[in-house]
Structures are given as structure tokens and as C-alpha cells.
C-alpha positions in Angstrom: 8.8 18.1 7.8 12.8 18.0 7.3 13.7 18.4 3.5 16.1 14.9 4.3 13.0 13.2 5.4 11.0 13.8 2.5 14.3 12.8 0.6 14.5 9.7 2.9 10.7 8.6 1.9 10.6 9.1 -1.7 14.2 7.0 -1.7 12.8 4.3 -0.1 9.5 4.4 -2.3 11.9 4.5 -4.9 14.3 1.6 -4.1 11.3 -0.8 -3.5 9.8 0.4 -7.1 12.9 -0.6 -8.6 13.2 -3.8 -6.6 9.7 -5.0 -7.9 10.7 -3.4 -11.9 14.0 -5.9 -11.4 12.0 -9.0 -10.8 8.8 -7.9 -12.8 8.0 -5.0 -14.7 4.4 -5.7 -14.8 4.4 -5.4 -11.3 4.6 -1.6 -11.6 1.6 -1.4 -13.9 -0.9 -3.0 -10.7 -2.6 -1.4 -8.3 -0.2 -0.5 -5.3 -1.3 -0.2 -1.6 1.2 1.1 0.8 0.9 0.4 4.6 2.6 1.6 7.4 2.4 -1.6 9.9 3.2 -2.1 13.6 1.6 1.0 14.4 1.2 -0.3 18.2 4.9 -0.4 18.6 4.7 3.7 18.3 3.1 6.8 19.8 -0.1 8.0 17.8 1.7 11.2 16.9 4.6 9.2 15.6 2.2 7.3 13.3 0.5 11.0 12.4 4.4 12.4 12.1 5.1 9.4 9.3 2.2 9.6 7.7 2.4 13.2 7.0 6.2 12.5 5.7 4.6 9.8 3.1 2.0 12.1 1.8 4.8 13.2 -0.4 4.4 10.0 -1.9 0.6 11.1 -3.3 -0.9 7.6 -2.3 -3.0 6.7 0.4 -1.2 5.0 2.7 -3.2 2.6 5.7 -2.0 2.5 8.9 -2.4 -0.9 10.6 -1.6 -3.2 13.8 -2.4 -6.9 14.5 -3.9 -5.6 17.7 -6.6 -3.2 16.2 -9.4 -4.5 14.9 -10.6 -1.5 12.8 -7.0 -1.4 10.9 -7.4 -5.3 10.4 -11.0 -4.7 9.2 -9.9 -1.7 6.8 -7.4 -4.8 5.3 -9.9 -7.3 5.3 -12.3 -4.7 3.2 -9.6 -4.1 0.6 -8.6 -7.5 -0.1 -12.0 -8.7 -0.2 -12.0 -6.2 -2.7 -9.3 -6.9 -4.5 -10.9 -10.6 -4.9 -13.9 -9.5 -6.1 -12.2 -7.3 -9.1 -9.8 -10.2 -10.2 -13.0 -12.7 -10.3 -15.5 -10.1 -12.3 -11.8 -10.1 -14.2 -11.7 -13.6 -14.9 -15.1 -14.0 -15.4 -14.9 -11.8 -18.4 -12.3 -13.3 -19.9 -13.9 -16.9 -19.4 -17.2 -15.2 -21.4 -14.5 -13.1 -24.0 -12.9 -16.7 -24.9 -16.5 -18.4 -25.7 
């Protein structure tokens, strides 16, 4: 990978980082989940080509696209998941307040 690419990434990662600190600084202190969408629109070794550039990024990063089903599942498993965390969540602090 070009050094300017890896440069290129981490500034972007960067910017949007700073975007959500601007408007929340909580926001940096949740979970983060990075995909790389419209993955149909490319060639599979230009997906595999931009996902090696974010592994400089050290987080997993998904690759998905409305037409395939397996991406949309992998989605469909995190946010389920997601749900489930911020009800056990609240349902502590329900039982913490009683």
C-alpha cells in the first residue's frame, strides 16, 4: 500500500472523529463500527485492496451491499446486538434505581 493512502485513510478516520467530538464528545467514548458500503458498485479485489488500506485503522471494518444478503445479515446480527446490550443496559438501571 502507497504511504499517501495510508495517510488518506487515517485523515479521513480522523476528520469524521473530529466531526462527531464537534457535535458530541460522548460520541467518541461508544462503540464504533466502520463499514465500507456499496461494495457491488466495485470489483472484489477493489473491496480486498480498501480493506487492506483501513486495516491501518486497527478496527474491524464490514464490508456490505443492499444486494447481498450475507453482508445485510452480518448488519442485521450486530444491531440486534447492539439492542440487546442497551436493553440488559437499561434494565439495570431500572433495577439500580429501585
Amino acid at each position: 500500500m502507497k504511504a499517501n493512502e495510508e495517510l488518506l485513510c487515517n485523515r479521513s478516520y480522523e476528520i469524521i472523529r473530529n466531526e462527531l467530538k464537534a457535535f458530541n464528545p460522548e460520541l467518541l467514548e461508544r462503540a464504533e463500527h466502520i463499514f465500507l458500503s456499496k461494495t457491488d458498485l466495485v470489483s472484489r479485489e477493489e473491496v480486498e485492496q480498501k480493506l487492506k488500506k483501513l486495516k491501518v485503522l486497527n478496527k474491524e471494518v464490514i464490508p456490505i451491499s443492499v444486494i447481498d444478503e450475507n453482508s445485510l445479515e452480518q448488519v442485521h446480527k450486530l444491531l440486534c446486538e447492539i439492542i440487546k446490550q442497551k436493553s440488559i443496559l437499561r434494565a439495570d438501571d431500572i433495577l439500580d434505581k429501585k
